[in-house]
C-alpha positions in Angstrom: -6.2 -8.9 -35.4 -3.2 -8.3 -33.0 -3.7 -4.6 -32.9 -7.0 -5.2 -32.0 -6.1 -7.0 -29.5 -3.3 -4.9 -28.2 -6.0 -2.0 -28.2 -8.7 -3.9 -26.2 -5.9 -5.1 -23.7 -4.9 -1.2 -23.3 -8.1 -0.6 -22.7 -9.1 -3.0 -20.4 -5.4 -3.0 -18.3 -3.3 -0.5 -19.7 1.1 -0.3 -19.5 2.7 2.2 -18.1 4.8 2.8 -21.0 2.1 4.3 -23.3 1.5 7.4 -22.1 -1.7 9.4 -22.7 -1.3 13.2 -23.3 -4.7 13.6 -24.0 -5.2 16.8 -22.0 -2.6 18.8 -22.6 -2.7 22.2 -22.8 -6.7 22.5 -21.0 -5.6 24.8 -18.5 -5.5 28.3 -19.7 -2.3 30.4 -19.0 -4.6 32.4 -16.5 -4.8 30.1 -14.2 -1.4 28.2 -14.3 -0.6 31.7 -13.6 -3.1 32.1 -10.7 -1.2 28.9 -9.5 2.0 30.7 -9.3 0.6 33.3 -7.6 -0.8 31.2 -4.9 2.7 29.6 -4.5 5.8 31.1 -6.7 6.5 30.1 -9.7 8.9 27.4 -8.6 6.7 25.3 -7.2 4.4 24.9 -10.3 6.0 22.8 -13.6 4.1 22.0 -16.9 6.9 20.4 -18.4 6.0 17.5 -20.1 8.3 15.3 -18.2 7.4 16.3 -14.5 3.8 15.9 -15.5 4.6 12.2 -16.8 6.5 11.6 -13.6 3.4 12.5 -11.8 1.0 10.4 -14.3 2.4 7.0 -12.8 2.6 4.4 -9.9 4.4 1.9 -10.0 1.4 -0.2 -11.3 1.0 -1.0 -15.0 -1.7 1.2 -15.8 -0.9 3.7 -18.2 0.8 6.8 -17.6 -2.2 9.5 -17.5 -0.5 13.4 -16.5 -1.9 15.9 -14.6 -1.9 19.2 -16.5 -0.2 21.1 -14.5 2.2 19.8 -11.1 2.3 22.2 -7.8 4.5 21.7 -4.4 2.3 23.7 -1.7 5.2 24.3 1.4 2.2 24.7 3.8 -1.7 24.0 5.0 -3.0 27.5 3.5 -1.8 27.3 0.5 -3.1 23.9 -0.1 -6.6 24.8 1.1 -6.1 28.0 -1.8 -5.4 25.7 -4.3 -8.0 23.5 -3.6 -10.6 26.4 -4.1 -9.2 27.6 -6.7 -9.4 24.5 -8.2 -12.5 23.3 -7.3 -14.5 26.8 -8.3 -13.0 26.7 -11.9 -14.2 23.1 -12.2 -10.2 21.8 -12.4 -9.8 17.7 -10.8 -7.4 17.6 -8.3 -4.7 14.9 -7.5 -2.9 14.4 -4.3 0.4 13.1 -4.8 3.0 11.7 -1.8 5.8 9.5 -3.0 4.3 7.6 -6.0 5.0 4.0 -4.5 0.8 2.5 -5.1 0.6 -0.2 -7.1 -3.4 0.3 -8.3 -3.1 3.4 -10.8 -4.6 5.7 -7.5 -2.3 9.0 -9.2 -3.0 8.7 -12.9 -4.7 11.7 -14.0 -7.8 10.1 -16.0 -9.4 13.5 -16.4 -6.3 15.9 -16.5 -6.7 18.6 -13.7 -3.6 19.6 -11.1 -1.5 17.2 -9.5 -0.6 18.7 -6.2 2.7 17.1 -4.6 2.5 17.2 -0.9 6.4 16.3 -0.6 7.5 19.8 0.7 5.8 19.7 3.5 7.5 17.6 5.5 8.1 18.2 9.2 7.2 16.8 11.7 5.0 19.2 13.9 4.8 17.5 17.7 6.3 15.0 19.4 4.3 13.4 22.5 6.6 10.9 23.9 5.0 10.8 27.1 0.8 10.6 25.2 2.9 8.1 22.7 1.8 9.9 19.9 3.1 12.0 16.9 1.7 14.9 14.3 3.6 14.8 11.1 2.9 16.6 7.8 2.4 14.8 4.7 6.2 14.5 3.2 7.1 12.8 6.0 8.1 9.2 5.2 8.0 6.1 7.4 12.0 5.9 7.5 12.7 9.9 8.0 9.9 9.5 11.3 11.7 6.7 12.7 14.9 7.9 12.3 13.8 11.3 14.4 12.5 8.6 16.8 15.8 6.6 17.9 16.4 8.1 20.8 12.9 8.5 22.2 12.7 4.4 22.7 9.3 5.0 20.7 8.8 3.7 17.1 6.0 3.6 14.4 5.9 0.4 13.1 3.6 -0.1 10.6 5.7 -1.2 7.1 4.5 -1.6 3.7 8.0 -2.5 2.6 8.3 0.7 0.2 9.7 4.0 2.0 5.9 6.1 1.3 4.6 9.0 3.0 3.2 8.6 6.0 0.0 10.3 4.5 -0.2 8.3 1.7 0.0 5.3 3.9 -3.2 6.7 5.4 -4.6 7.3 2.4 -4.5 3.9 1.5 -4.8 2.0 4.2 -1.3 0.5 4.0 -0.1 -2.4 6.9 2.7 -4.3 5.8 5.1 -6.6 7.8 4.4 -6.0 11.2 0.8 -5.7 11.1 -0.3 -9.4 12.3 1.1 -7.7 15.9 1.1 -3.8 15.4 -2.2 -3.4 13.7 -2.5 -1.0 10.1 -2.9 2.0 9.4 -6.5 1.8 10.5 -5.3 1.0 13.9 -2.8 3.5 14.4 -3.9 6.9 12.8 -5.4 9.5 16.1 -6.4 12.6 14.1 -6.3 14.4 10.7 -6.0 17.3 9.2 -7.7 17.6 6.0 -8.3 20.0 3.2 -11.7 19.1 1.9 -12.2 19.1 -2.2 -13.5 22.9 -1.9 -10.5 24.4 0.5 -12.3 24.1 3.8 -10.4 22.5 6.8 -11.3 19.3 8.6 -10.2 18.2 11.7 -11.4 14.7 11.8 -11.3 14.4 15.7 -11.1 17.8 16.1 -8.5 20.5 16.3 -5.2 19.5 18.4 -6.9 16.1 20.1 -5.3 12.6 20.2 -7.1 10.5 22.4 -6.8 6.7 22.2 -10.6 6.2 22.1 -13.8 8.4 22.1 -17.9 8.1 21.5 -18.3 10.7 20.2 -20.2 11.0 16.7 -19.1 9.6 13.9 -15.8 8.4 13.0 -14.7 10.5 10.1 -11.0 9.6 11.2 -11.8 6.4 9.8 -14.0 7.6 6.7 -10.7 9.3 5.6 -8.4 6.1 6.2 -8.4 4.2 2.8 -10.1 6.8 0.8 -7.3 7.0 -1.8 -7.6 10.9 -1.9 -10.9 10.7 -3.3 -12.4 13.0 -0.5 -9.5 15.3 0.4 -6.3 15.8 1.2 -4.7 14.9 4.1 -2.4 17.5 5.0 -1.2 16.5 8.7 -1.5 13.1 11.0 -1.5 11.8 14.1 -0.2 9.0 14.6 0.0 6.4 17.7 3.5 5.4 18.8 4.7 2.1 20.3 7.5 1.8 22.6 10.4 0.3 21.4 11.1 -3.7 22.3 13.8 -4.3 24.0 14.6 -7.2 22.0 14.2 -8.8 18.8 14.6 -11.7 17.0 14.2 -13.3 13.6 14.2 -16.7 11.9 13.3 -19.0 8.5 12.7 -22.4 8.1 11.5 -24.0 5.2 8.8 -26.4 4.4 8.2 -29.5 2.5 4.5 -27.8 1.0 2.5 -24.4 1.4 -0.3 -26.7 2.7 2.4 -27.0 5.7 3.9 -23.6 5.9 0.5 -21.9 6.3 -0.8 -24.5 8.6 2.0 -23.9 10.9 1.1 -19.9 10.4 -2.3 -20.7 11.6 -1.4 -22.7 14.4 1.0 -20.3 15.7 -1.5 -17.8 16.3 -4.0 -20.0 18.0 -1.6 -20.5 20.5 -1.5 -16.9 21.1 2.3 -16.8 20.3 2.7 -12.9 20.4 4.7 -13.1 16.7 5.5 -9.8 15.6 5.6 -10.9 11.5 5.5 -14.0 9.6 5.9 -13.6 6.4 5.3 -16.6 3.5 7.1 -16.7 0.5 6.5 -19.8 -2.1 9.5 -21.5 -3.9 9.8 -19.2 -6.4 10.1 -16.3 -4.7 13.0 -17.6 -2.3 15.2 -18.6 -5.3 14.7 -15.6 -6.6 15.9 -13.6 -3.3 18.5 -16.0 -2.8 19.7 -14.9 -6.3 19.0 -11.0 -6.0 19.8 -10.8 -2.3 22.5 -13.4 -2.0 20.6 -15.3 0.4 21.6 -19.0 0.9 17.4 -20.1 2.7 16.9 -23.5 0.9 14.1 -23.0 -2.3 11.4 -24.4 -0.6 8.2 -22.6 1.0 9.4 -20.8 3.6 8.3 -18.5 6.7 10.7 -15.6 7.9 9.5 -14.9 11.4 9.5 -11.9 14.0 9.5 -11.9 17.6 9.5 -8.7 19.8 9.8 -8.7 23.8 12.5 -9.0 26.4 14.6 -11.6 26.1 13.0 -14.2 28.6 9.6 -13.8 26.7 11.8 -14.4 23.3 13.2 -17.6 24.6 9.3 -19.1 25.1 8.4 -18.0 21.8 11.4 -19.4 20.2 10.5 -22.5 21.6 7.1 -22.6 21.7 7.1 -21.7 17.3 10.0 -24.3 17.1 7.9 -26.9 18.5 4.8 -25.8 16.2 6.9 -25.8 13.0 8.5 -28.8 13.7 5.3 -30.7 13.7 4.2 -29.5 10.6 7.7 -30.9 8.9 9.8 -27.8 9.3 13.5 -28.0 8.5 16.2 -25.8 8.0 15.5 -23.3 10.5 17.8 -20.0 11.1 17.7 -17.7 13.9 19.0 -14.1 13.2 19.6 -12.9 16.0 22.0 -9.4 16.1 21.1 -6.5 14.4 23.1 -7.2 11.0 21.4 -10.2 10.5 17.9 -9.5 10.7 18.4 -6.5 8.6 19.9 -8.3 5.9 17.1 -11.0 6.3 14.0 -8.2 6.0 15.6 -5.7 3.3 15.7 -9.4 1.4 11.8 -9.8 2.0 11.3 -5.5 1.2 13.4 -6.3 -2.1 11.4 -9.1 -3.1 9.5 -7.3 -5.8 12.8 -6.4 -7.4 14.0 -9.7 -6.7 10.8 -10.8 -8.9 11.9 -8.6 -11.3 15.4 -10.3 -12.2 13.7 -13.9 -13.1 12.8 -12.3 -16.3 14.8 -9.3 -17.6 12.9 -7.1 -19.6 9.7 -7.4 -18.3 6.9 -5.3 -16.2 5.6 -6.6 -12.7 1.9 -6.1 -11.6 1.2 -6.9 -8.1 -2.0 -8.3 -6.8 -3.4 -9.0 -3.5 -6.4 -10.2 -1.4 -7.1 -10.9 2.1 -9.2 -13.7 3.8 -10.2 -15.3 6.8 -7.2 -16.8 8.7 -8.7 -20.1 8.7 -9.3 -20.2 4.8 -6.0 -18.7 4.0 -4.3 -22.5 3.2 -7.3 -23.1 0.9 -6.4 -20.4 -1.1 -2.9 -19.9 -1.2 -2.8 -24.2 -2.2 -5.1 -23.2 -4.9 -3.5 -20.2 -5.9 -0.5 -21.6 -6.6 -2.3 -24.4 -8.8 -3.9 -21.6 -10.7 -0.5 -19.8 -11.2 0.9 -22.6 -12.8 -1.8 -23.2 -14.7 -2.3 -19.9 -16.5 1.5 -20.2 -17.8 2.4 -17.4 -15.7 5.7 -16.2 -14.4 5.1 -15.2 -11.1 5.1 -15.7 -7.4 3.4 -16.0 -4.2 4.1 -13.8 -0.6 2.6 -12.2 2.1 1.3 -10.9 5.0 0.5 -14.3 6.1 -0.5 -14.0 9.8 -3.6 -11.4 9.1 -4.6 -13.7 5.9 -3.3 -10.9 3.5 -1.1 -12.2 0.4 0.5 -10.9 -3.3 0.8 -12.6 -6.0 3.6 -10.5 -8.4 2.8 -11.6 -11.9 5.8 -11.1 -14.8 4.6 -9.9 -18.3 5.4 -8.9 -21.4 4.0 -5.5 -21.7 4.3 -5.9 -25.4 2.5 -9.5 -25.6 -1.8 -8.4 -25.2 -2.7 -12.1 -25.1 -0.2 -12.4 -22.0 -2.0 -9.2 -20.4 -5.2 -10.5 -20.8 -3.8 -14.0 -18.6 -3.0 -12.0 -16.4 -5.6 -9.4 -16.2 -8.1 -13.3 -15.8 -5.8 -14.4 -13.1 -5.6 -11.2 -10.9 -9.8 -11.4 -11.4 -10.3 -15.0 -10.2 -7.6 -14.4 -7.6 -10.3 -11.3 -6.4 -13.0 -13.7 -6.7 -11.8 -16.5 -4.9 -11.0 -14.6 -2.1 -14.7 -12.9 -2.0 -16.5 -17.0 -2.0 -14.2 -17.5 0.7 -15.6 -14.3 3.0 -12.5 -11.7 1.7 -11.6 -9.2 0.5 -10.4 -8.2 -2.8 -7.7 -6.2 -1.2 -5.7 -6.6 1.8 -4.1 -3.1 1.6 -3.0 -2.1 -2.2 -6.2 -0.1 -2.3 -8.9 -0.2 -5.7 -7.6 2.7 -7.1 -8.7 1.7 -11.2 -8.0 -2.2 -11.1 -10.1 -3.3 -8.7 -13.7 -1.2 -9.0 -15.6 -4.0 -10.5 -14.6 -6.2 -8.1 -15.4 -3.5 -4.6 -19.1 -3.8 -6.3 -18.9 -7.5 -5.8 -17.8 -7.1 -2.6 -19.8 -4.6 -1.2 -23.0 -4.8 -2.7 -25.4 -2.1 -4.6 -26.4 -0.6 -1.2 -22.9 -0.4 0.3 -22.1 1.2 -2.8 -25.0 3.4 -3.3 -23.7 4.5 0.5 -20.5 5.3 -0.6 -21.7 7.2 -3.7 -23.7 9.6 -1.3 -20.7 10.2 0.8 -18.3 10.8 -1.9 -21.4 13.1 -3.1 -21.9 14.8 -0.1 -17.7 15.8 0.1 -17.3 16.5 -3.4 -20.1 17.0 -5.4 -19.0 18.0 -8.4 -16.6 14.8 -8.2 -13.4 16.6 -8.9 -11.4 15.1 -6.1 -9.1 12.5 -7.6 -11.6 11.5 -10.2 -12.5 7.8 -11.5 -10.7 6.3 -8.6 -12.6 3.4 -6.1 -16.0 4.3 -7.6 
């Protein structure tokens, strides 16, 4: 009965430790060898353990590898490998820095994985336009390190150090997004190689205007489409000037009823907060333990504010006075450089700092987005579910654009503990669609969460999507068995 079990839990939400080799060996020594040819025979690998490396995110769904792994160093070579692919019927894979969290690089059908990390410079700067062109290695830290000096910044932060391309591909947001906007908001142009090797420029070749009427938006149709209709070999991005100051803060709460109603109040009164991040009791013992924090374990908001320094002091006060009347107490202000650095790396490490209350397990991270005002429904009642499922886990998030995660501990090993949590992360989805959500604030579908984009969406919105996806790849190589 167990292994029955264990196979039906596999099935239905697979680990990452069992890896499928399934495919191996489907792609004839001709064309691995035409692969060479297109780009040198060291940038393609078969070896089994590059191909598991590239069969994973860091999700729980089982390791599926590509069959073969390629590192294109430029645009034409990826448009040659896409129609080589795509005329000898081969799926193709994009791969950036491996850092999703919904499965979106397993290869379910075999196929070539093609790793985009080579190509990473940064193509044109426009400090003056506030915009930036950067190929598709190019990660969130390496563009804002080139940026110090320019007093311009991109500050959109999912935590994890991605590429910026794959941040586009999967509609990322992060920390500063309640003020900064996500990815949606801040991507100009793309250059993208279409399933069959033709070149798309989704605005059109070399523009980066801040608005336009013109047509359709197929900027946007790429945004979020999890390399399911191309790949995304250059973007440009929209750049924000640098504040001149900044400063950070926690204070704890005697309930999450509390904490969230403070969050919501806050932004009524149009205090300009840059984050405001929740974390529940759980999660600030544990990054008190893994991040030698000393924030008392209650719920707790770490804050964000971004202006000159006379603006600072009035939202100081002004969120002081807010959280205050909803019972606030042990607030900090970080206010150099060193501090506040030391307070966010603790919030980017929290998923580690999940990790280490329960050595030896596997994390899977969920999360949904709803309307502000429903968010202290949900988040109340989410943490009465938690506990009632048996669960190890905890609650943060995005709090001030209604986006949360809950990071769920399991036993990889234990099927009737994956099934909990494979009900939980369903009626989290579901909850958050009765209350006018989404089942996903920015992790993507990827595998887990198809079912539930049907739900959300409907038959027609999915029958649109179907025809689009057609339409760009009909033969449905691109990235198969992903959000549809």
């Amino acid at each position: 009965m167990a292994s029955l079990l264990r196979a039906s839990v596999w099935r239905l939400f697979p680990r990452k430790g069992y890896c499928s080799w399934g495919t191996q060996g489907k792609l004839s020594q001709g064309f691995v060898e035409a692969l060479k040819a297109l780009v040198g025979s060291p940038h393609v690998s078969t070896a089994a353990a590059v191909r598991e490396q590239h069969g994973h995110d860091e999700s729980m769904h089982r390791c599926q590898p590509p069959d073969a792994v390629v590192w294109p160093q430029n645009v034409e070579q990826v448009s040659q490998l896409a129609a080589l692919c795509y005329g000898h019927g081969v799926p193709i894979i994009p791969f950036g820095t491996g850092t999703g969290v919904e499965g979106g690089v397993c290869a379910v059908q075999g196929g070539v994985c093609i790793n985009l990390t080579h190509m990473d410079r940064i193509l044109e700067l426009n400090p003056d336009d506030f915009s930036v062109v950067v190929e598709p290695g190019v990660t969130r830290k390496a563009l804002n390190a080139h940026l110090r000096d320019s007093g311009l910044w991109f500050p959109v932060d999912p935590g994890a150090d991605a590429s910026l391309c794959g941040m586009v591909a999967t509609g990322a947001s992060g920390t500063n997004a309640v003020h900064y906007g996500t990815m949606r908001d801040n991507v100009l142009n793309l250059e993208v190689v279409l399933p069959d090797g033709r070149l798309l420029h989704t605005a059109g070749p070399g523009r980066y205007f801040r608005k336009s009427a013109a047509g359709y938006n197929l900027t946007g149709l790429f945004v979020g489409s999890e390399g399911t209709l191309g790949l995304i070999t250059a973007a440009t991005l929209r750049l924000h000037p640098a504040p001149e100051a900044m400063v950070a803060a926690t204070c704890a709460f005697p309930s999450i009823q509390a904490a969230v109603d403070s969050t919501v109040h806050i932004l009524q009164a149009a205090v300009p907060v840059a984050r405001i991040e929740f974390l529940d009791d759980v999660m600030m013992d544990a990054c008190n333990r893994y991040s030698k924090l000393n924030c008392r374990v209650a719920p707790t908001l770490f804050l964000e504010f971004h202006g000159s320094e006379q603006a600072l002091a009035e939202q100081v006060q002004r969120t002081e006075e807010i959280t205050q009347h909803n019972g606030a107490s042990h607030f900090s202000w970080a206010k150099n450089a060193e501090e506040r650095s030391r307070l966010w790396a603790a919030r980017h490490n929290a998923w580690y700092a999940a990790l280490s209350l329960r050595p030896g397990s596997k994390g899977y991270s969920t999360d949904v987005c709803v309307p502000i005002s429903r968010l202290p429904e949900i988040l109340v009642q989410t943490k009465e579910d938690l506990k009632a499922s048996g669960l190890t886990g905890t609650i943060t998030g995005h709090v001030g654009d209604g986006n949360f995660h809950c990071i769920l501990l399991v036993d990889p090993e234990d099927p009737e503990e994956l099934l909990r949590v494979k009900a939980f992360a369903e009626q989290l989805g579901r909850r958050a669609l009765a209350l006018h959500g989404t089942c996903t604030g920015e992790h993507g579908i990827g595998l887990g969460k198809r079912q539930l984009l049907q739900e959300e969406v409907g038959a027609v919105g999915m029958e649109t999507m179907r025809q689009l996806k057609a339409m760009l790849d009909p033969r449905g190589l691109m990235n198969p068995g992903k959000v549809l």
